[in-house]
N, C-alpha and C positions, 0 to 999 in steps of 0.2 A: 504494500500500500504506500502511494506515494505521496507526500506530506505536502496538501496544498490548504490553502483557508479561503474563505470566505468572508468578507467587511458585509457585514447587516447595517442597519440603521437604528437600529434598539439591543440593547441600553443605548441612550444617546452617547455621540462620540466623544464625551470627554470623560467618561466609564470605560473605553473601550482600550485597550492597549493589542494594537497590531505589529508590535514590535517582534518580528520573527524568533530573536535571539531568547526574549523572555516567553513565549511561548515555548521555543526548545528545553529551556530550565525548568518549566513548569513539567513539563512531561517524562523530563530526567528526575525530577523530585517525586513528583506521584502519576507513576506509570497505569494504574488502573484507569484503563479507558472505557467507557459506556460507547461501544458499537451501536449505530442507527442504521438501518436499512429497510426496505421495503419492497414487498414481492406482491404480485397478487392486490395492489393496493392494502397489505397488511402489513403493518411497520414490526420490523423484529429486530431483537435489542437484546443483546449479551454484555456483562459486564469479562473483558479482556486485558491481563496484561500485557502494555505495547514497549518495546525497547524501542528509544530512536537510535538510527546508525548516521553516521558522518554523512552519506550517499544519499540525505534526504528522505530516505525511507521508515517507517514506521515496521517493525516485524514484531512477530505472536504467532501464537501457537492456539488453532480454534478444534474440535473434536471433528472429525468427518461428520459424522453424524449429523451435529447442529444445522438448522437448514438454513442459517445465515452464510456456513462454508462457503458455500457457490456462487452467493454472489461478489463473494471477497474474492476469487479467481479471473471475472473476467471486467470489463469497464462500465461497472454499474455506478449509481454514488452511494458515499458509504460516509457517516458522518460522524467522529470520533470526539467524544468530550472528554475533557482529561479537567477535576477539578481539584483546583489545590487545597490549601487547609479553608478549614471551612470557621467562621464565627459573627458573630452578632455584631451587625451597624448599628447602633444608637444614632436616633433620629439628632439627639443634640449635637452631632458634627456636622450639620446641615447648616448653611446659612443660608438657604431657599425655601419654600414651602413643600418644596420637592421630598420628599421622605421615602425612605426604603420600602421597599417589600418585600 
């Protein structure tokens, strides 16, 4: 799997860090990735650990069996979340009315 991203437009862009370098650390740090895919109009979701390699690639190890395998072989899209430590925003670091969810 070859390591490309995707820029959305939410969160808005001053949430968003598309810094390749720190996206690479984040997935060095916690390799468990939530696989997204979709067959059949039916979304299927394995949680995968991914090693990144220097050559841009993401590599894992998925069970034949799982019927996400197949599509991870040939050039379907496959949509990999990798999240880091996880903790609580207090609304009081806001200076907008804007507040977490």
């Amino acid at each position: 799997m070859e390591l490309n991203y995707i820029r959305v437009n939410y969160p808005p862009k001053h949430h968003q860090n598309d810094n390749i370098n720190n996206m690479i650390n984040v997935i060095k740090s916690y390799p468990l990735a939530t696989i997204i895919s979709v067959k059949d109009n039916m979304p299927l979701i394995t949680h995968l650990p991914l090693i990144y390699s220097e050559d841009n690639l993401l590599i894992g190890h998925i069970d034949y069996n799982n019927p996400q395998a197949e599509l991870l072989c040939d050039d379907n899209d496959i949509t990999a979340i990798f999240s880091g430590p996880q903790c609580y925003i207090s609304p009081s670091i806001y200076r907008s009315t804007q507040l977490p969810t």
